[in-house]
N, C-alpha and C positions, 0 to 999 in steps of 0.2 A: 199429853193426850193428842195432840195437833198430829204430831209426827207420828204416834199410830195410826190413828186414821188413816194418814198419807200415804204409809206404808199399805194399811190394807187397799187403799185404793189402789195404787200400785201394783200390790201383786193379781190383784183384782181385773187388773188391766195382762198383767203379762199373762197370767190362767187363759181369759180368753182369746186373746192373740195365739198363741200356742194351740187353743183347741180350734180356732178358724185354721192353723195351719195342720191342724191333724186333718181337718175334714180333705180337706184340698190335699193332699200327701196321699192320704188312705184313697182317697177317691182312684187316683192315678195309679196305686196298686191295686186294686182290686180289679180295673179292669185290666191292664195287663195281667193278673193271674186269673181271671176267668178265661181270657183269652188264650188262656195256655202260653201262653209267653215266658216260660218260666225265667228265665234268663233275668229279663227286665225285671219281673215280679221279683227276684231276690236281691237284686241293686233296691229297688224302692222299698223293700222292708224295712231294714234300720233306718232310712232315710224316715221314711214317716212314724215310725214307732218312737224315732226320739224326741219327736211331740207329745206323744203319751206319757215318755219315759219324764218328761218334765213338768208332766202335771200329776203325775202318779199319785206325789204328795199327799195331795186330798183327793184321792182316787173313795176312800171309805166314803163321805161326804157323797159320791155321787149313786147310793145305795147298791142294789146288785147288779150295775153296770160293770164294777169293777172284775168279779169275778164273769161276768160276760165277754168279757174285752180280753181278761189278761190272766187267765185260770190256767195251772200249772196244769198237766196229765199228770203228776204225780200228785195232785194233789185235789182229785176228784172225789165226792163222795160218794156211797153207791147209788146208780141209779142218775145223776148226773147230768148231764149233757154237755159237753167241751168244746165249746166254742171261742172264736177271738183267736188273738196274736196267736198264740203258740201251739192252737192247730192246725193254721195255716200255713206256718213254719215248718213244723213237721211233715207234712205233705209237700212243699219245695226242699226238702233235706230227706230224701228220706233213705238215703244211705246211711245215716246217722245212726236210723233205729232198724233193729234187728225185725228180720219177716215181715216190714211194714208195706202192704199194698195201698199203692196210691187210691187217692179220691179221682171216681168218674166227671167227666163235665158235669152232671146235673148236681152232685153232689159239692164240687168246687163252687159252682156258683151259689147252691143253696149259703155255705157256710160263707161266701162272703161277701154276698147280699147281707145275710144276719152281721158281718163286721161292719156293713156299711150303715145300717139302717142303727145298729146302738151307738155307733159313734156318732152319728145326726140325733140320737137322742141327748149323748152327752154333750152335744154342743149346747143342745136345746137349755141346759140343763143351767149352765153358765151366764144364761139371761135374763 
C-alpha cells in the first residue's frame, strides 16, 4: 500500500508540474497569436499542447474542461460551441481546411482569451 500512495503522490506531483507548465506555455501562445504573430503562434502550439497532451490522461476527472480545451470539429454536437486547441489550430492552418475563412482579431482574441481563462481554471483545479 506504501508504494501506492507513493506512486499517487507522485504522479500527483508530475499532473501538476506539467499543468503549471501548460499555463506558462499557453500563456506565451496566446499572446503571440492574438498578436497576429502567426509564425511564432504555430512554433508554440505543440510546444505547449504537450503539456496537455500529458495530462490528457485524466482529462475526464477534470469535468467539461476537457471537451472545452480539446474538442475535436468533428466531433461537435448540435448547437455546440468549439472552442480550445483545435480551433485555434485551425485558424493558424487554414490551408488545411477547404473554404475556411480566417478568425478577425476580436474574434481571435475572444477564442483565446476563453483558451486562457479554462486553462487557469484547470490549473485551479489540480489544487
Amino acid at each position: 500500500m506504501e508504494l501506492v500512495e507513493q506512486a499517487n503522490q507522485n504522479y500527483q506531483k508530475y499532473v501538476e508540474d506539467q499543468t503549471d507548465q501548460l499555463v506558462s506555455m499557453t500563456a506565451k501562445f496566446v499572446a503571440a497569436y492574438k498578436a497576429g504573430k502567426d509564425d511564432e503562434a504555430r512554433a508554440l502550439y505543440p510546444v505547449a499542447r504537450m503539456h496537455w497532451e500529458r495530462i490528457e490522461t485524466v482529462a475526464e476527472s477534470f469535468g467539461d474542461l476537457d471537451p472545452k480545451l480539446d474538442l475535436r470539429e468533428a466531433d461537435l454536437e448540435p448547437g455546440q460551441k468549439w472552442t480550445g486547441w483545435h480551433r485555434l489550430e485551425k485558424d493558424l492552418w487554414p490551408a488545411r481546411a477547404k473554404n475556411y475563412q480566417q478568425l478577425g482579431p476580436a474574434q481571435r482574441a475572444s477564442y483565446a482569451d476563453n483558451l486562457m481563462k479554462n486553462t487557469k481554471v484547470l490549473h485551479g483545479t489540480g489544487r
